[in-house]
C-alpha positions in Angstrom: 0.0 0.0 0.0 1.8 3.0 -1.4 2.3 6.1 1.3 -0.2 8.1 0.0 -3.3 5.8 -0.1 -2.9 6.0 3.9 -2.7 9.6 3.4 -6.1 9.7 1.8 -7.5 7.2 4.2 -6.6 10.1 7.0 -8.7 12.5 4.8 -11.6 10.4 5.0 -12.1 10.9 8.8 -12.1 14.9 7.8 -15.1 14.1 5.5 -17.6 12.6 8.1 -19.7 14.6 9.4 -23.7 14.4 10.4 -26.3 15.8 7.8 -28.9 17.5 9.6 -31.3 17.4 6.4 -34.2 15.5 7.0 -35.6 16.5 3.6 -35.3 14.1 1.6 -38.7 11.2 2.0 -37.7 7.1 2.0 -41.3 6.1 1.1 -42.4 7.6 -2.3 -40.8 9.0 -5.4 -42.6 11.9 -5.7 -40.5 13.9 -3.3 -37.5 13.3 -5.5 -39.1 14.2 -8.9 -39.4 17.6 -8.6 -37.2 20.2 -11.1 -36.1 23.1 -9.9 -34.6 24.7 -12.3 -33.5 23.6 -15.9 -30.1 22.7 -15.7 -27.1 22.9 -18.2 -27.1 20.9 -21.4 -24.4 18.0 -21.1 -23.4 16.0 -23.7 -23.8 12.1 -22.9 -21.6 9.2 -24.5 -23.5 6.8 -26.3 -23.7 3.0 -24.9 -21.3 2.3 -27.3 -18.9 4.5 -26.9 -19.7 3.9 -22.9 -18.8 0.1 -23.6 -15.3 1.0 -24.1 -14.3 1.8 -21.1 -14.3 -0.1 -17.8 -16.9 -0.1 -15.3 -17.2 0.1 -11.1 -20.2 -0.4 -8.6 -20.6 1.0 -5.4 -23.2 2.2 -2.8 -22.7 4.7 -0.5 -26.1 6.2 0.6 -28.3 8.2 -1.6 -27.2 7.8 -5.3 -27.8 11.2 -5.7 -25.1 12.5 -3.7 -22.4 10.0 -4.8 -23.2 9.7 -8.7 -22.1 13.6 -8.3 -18.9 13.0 -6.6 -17.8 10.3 -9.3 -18.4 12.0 -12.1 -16.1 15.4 -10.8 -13.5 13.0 -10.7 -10.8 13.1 -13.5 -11.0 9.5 -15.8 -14.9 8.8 -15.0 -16.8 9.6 -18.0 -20.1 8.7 -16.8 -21.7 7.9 -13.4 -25.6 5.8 -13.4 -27.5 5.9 -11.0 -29.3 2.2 -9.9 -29.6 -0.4 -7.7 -27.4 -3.6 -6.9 -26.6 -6.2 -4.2 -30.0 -7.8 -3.6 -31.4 -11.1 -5.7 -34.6 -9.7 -6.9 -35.2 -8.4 -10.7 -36.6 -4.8 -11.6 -36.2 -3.5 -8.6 -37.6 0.2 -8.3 -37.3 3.2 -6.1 -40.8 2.4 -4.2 -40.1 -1.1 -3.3 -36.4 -0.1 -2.5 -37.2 2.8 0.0 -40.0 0.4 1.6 -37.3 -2.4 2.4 -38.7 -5.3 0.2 -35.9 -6.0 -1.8 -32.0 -6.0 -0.6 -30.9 -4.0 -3.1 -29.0 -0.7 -1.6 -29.0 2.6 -4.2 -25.3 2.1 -6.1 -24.0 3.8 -9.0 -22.4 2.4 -12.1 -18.9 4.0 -12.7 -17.6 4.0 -16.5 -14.0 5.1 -16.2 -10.9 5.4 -18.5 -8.0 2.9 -16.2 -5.4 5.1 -18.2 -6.4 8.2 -16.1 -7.8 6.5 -13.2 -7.4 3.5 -11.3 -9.5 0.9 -9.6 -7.6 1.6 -6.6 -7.8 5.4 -6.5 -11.8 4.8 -7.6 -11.6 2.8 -4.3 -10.3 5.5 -2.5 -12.7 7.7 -3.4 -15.5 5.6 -2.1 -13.6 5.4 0.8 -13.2 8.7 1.3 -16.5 10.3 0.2 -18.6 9.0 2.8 -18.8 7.3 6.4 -18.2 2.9 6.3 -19.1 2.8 10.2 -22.3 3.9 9.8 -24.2 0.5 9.5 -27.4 0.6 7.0 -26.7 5.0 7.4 -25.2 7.8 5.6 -26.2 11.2 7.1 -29.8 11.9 7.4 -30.6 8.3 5.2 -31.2 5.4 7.2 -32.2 1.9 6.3 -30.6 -1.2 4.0 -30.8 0.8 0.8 -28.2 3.1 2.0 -25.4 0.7 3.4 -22.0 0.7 2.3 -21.0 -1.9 -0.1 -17.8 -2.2 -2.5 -18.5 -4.5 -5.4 -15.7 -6.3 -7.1 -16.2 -8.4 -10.9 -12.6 -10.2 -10.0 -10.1 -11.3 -7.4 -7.5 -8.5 -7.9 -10.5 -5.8 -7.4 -11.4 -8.0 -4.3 -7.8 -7.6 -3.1 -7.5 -4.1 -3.4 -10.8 -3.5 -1.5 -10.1 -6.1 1.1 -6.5 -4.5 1.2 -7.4 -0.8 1.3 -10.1 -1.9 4.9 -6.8 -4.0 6.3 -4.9 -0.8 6.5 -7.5 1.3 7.4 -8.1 -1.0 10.5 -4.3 -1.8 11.2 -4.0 2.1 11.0 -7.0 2.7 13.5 -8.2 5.3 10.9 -11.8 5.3 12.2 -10.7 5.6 16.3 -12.4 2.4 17.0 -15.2 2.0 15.1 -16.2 -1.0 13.1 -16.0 -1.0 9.4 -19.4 -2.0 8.2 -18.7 -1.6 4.6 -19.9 -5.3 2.1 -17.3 -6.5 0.0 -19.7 -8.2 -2.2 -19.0 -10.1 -5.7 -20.7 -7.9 -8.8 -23.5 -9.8 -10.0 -26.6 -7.5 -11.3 -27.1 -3.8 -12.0 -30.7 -2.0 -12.4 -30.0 1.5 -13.7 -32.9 3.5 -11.6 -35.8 5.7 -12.9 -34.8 8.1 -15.6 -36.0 11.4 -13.3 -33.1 9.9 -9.9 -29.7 10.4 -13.3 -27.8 13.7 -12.9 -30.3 14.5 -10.1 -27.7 17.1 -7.9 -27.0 18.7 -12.0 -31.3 18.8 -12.7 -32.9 19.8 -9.3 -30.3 22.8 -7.6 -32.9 23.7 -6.0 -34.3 21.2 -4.4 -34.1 21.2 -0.6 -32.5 18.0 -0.2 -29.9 18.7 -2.9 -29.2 21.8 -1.0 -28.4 20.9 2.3 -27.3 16.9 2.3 -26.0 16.6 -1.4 -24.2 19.6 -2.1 -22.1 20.0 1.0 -20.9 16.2 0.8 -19.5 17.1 -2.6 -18.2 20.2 -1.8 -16.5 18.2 1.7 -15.2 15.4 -1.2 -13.7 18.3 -3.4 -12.2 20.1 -0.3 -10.4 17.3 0.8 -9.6 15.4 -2.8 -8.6 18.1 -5.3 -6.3 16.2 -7.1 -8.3 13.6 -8.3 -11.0 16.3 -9.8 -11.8 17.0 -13.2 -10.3 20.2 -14.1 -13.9 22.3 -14.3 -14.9 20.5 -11.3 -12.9 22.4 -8.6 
């Protein structure tokens, strides 16, 4: 483990702090589906041009907040929102946020490896939100919001398993239990079309506001060199 992964796993302890936003409703869509304002054109890849590049899964809490971190960070070309880790098919957000399937809310990462590596993607999950909070992040509680770290092969299993072996032997998290899945990639449901680029579409929305915003502007404080260069 190279010096400076432990020195982001330090950061990470900077990061965590309690949202105080309980805006944002677990039991219908609704309260989600709201615009704002209209938000800036951006230009989207094509699946095909998507399927060049290499893809990650994670779940962090609210997809929201972390398909807006990913995509400020340099190498990701495209962050989707969804759902993973449970056995069910087509999940959707209502049967999510009402705890019948054990799916959490993940995102699908397409990333260039040439810019970006699986371990430094790793480090950003690691460092963009709590792992001790079990089934929690912020003001979002239940099983749709847990931490999980999915891997499609051993070497991404290694690095995972790796990056929580130092953060224990280190004591980064003064005691508290990592509660963070590693969990083998099987199945990802991309989500409803209104939950993509929700933070970019809805500025305005209350929850975006107070919960969404300042965890990306904490991520960005704390991880500036691994932004896009209009993401600062």
């Amino acid at each position: 483990m190279k010096y400076t992964q432990v020195v982001f796993l330090a950061l990470t302890l900077l990061m965590v702090t309690s949202c105080k936003s309980n805006t944002k409703q677990n039991s219908t869509a609704d309260s989600k589906a709201v615009a704002q304002e209209s938000a800036p054109e951006v230009i989207k890849l094509s699946p095909q041009e998507l399927g060049t590049y290499e893809t990650a899964y994670f779940a962090s809490g609210c997809f929201w907040c972390v398909e807006a971190i990913f995509e400020s960070v340099r190498g990701v070309k495209e962050a989707v929102s969804g759902y993973a880790g449970g056995i069910e098919d087509n999940p959707n957000y209502k049967i999510i946020g009402n705890g019948i399937t054990r799916h959490a809310e993940a995102i699908e990462v397409y990333y260039d490896p040439e810019i970006i590596s699986f371990t430094e993607l790793v480090q950003v999950f690691f460092g963009s939100h709590d792992p001790t909070t079990l089934n929690q992040q912020g003001p979002d509680r239940g099983s749709q919001y847990r931490s999980i770290a999915f891997y499609k092969n051993e070497k991404e299993k290694n690095i995972i398993e790796g990056y929580i072996q130092v953060a224990r032997e280190m004591d980064i998290y003064e005691g508290n239990p990592i509660t963070t899945e590693v969990t083998k990639f099987e199945k990802f449901w991309k989500a409803e079309e209104y939950h993509q680029d929700y933070e970019r579409k809805n500025p305005n929305n209350a929850y975006v506001r107070n919960v969404s915003v300042p965890r990306l502007n904490r991520f960005k404080e704390n991880f500036g060199d691994f932004l896009k260069k209009d993401a600062h």
